[in-house]
N, C-alpha and C positions, 0 to 999 in steps of 0.2 A: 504494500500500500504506500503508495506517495505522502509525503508529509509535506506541507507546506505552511510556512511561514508567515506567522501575521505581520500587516503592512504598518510601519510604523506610524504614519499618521497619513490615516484616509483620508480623502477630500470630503466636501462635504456635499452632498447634493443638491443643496438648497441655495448656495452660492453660487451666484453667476451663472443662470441657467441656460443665458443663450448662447455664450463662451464654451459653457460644457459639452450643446450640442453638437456644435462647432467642431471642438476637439475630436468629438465620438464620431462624428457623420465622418472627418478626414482621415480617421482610424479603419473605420470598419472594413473596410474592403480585404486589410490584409490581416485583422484581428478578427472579427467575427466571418469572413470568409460569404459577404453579403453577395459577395457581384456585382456593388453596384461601383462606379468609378468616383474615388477620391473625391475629384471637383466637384461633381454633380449633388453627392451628400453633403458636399459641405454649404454648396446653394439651396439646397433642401432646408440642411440645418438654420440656414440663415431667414429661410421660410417659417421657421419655425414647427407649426403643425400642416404648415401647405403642402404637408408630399405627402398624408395618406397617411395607412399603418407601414410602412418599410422603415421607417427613422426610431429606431429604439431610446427609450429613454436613459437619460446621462446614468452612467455606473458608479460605482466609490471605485477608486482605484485598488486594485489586489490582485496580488498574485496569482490569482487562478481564472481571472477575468478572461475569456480567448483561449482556455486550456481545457485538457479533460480534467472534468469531477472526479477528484478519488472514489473508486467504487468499494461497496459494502454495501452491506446485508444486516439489519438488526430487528432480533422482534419489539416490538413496541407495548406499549402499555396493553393494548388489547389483544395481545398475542398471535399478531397478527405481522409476518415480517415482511420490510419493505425498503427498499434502498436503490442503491446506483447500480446499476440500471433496472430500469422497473420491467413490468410485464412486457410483451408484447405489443401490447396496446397504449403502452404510454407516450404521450408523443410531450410533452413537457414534465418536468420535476423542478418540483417547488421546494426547499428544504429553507425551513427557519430556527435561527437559534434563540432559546427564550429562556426567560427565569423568572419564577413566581414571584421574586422582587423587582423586577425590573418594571419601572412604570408605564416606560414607550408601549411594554410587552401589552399594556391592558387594548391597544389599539389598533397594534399592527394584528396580535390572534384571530379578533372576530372579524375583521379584514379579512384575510386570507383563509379565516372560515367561508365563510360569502363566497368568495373564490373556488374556492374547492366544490362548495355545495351545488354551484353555478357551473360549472366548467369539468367536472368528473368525469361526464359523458363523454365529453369531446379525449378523454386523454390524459387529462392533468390530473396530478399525485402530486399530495399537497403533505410532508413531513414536517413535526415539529419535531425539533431535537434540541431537550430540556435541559439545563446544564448546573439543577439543582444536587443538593447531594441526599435524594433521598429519592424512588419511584412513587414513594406515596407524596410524598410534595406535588413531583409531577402530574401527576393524578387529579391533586386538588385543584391544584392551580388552572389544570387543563379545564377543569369542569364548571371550575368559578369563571372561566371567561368564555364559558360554549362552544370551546374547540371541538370537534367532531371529528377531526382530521386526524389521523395516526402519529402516537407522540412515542418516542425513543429517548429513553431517560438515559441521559450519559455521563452517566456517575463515574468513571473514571479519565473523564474528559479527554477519549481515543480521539471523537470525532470532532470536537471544538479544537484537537490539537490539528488533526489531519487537513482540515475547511482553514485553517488561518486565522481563527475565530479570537479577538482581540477586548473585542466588547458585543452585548447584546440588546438591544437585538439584530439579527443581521441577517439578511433572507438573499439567497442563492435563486438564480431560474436557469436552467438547464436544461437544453433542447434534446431532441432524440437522438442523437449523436455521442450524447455525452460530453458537451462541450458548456462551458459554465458563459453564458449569455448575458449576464447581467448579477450584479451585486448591489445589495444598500439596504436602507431602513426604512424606506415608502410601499407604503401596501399598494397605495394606487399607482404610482411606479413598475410593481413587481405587478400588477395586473395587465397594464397596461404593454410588458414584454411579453406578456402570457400571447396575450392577445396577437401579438405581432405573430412570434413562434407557433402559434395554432395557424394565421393566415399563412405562411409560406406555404405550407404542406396540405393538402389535402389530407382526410382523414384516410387510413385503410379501410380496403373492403372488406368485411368481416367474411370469413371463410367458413364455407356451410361447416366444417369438422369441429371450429369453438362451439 
């Protein structure tokens, strides 16, 4: 398993957002392997929302931003196990890292519940990975904010070490590829990449043998 390194001081997403988009549209062609030409996304980006869903929204900077997701496998609260790379059928992964103390967390959870609840169908696997030091913590916590979504208590902090995980909360989106798409602390952000990574692809034909 690859281990990766927290970034020592992440940008911030909420700063300079048209600068950011800037940077990300002039990146992606040979970082997220968009296809689209440099110049073009960076006119885009300077459009702002005027080019559509192609224009992904700004990332925190980290090391695994453009790279593949360490993969794993862990059972979760509901004994139910779920990780990098998902089913067959997954055509995004969502993984966030939360802590029953953490305030943001009260926000971003039922966010990306929504999300999950909304967008299951289509593919998306929405992971919480809790970084309390108890499963019954995780538990509670999960449940005092109506998370529904499969939570993975990681009490010996494998996976907070392997993600680059520095503070929380901090939400991964990860296409079917296995390549980490976007990083930060915005729910509507991290939806809104969802969104993009669902429109590239078309969904698969489900095969009469599932």
């Amino acid at each position: 398993m690859v281990q990766a390194k927290a970034a020592s001081k992440p940008s911030s997403i909420g700063v300079g957002v048209r600068a950011a988009l800037v940077a990300t549209a002039r990146s992606a062609a040979s970082r997220l392997g968009s296809g689209i030409a440099a110049g073009g996304a960076a006119a885009c980006a300077l459009l702002a929302l005027g080019c559509g869903p192609g224009a992904m929204p700004a990332s925190l900077r980290h090391p695994l931003v453009g790279g593949a997701a360490p993969e794993f496998h862990a059972a979760s609260t509901a004994a139910v196990t779920v990780g990098v790379p998902g089913t067959r059928r997954t055509r995004v992964t969502v993984i966030d890292f939360w802590a029953s103390w953490c305030a943001s967390c009260s926000r971003t959870m039922p966010a990306l519940d929504r999300l999950w609840r909304d967008r299951k169908a289509d593919g998306v696997a929405v992971i919480g990975v809790n970084v309390d030091d108890s499963e019954a913590a995780a538990e509670a916590a999960a449940f005092e904010l109506g998370a529904t979504f499969p939570i993975v208590a990681d009490l010996d902090q494998r996976l907070t070490g392997t993600y680059g995980v520095a503070q929380v909360p901090l939400t991964f989106v990860i296409d079917d590829a296995g390549t980490v798409r976007w990083v930060g602390r915005d729910p509507a952000s991290a939806r809104r990449a969802v969104e993009i990574l669902l429109s590239e692809r078309p969904a698969r034909a489900r095969s009469a043998f599932e």
